[in-house]
Structure formats: C-alpha cells, structure tokens
N, C-alpha and C positions, 0 to 999 in steps of 0.2 A: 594374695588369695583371690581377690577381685580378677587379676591378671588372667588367671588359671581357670574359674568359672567361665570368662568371655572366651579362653580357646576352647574349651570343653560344648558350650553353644554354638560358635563360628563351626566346630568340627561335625555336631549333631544337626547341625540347618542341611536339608538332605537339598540340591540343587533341580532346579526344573527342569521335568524332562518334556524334549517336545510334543507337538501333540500329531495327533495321523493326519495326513493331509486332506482327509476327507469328512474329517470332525470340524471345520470351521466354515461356514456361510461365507462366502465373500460379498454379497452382498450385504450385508449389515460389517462390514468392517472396513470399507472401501464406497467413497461420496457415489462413485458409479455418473452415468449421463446425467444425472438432473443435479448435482454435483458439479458437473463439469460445464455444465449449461447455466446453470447460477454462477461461476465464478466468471465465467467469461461474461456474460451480462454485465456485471459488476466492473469490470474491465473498461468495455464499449461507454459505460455510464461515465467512468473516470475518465477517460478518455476526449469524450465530449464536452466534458465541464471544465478540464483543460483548457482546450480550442476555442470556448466559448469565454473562457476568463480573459484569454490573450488579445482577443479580441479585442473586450470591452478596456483594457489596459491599453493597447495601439491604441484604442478611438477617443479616451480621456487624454491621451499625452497628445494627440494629433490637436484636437481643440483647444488645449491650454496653449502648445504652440504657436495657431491662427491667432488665438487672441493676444497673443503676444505681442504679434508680428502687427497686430490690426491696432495695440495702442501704441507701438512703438511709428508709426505711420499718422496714425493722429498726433503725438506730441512732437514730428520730427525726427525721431533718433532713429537710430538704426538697431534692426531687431538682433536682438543676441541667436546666437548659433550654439547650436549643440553640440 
C-alpha cells in the first residue's frame, strides 16, 4: 500500500519548468569582478606565503648544515654530507 501511495506522489510531483531568460539578474547569481578580483588576491597571497615559507626552510637547513660542518671542524671529523 505504502509502495502505491509513493508512485502516486513521485507521478503528482509536476517537474520544474525553466524560467525566461530575462527573469534572472545575473548579477546576484554570478561573484562578477569583485568576485574575481577577491579570488585572485587570495591566490597572489597563497602564493607568496609559499615562496616566503621555502625560504625560510632553505635558510634553517642551510644553518643547521654550517653548523654542522663548523663542529665537525672543531672536533676533527669530517662533516657528514647530505
């Protein structure tokens, strides 16, 4: 019985019809320039903190190296290689 009420609903659900091309704003439904101009900011932002992270990770691993090479020099040995 259940089975037969849900076709009888699924049959009566009438489907959307589109709407006229001239009934929707596209400006409120589409980010538009300032939209496009925020994402891309957001972009250039990632992008720099990127460059700016690698950075500072090349210049930590450079120094740990030196000082590596700068005790291995004071106690004699020979500096380990990467």
């Amino acid at each position: 019985m259940h089975l037969l009420t849900a076709a009888i609903l699924w049959l009566a659900t009438p489907t959307p019809s589109p709407t006229p091309p001239g009934g929707i704003d596209e400006n409120l439904v589409t980010p538009g320039v300032i939209g496009f101009i925020v994402t891309l900011l957001v972009a250039l932002a990632t992008v720099a903190l990127v460059i700016d992270m690698v950075r500072r990770i090349r210049r930590v691993r450079y120094r740990e190296q030196v000082r590596a090479e700068i005790a291995a020099e004071r106690d004699g040995t020979t500096a380990p290689e990467d």
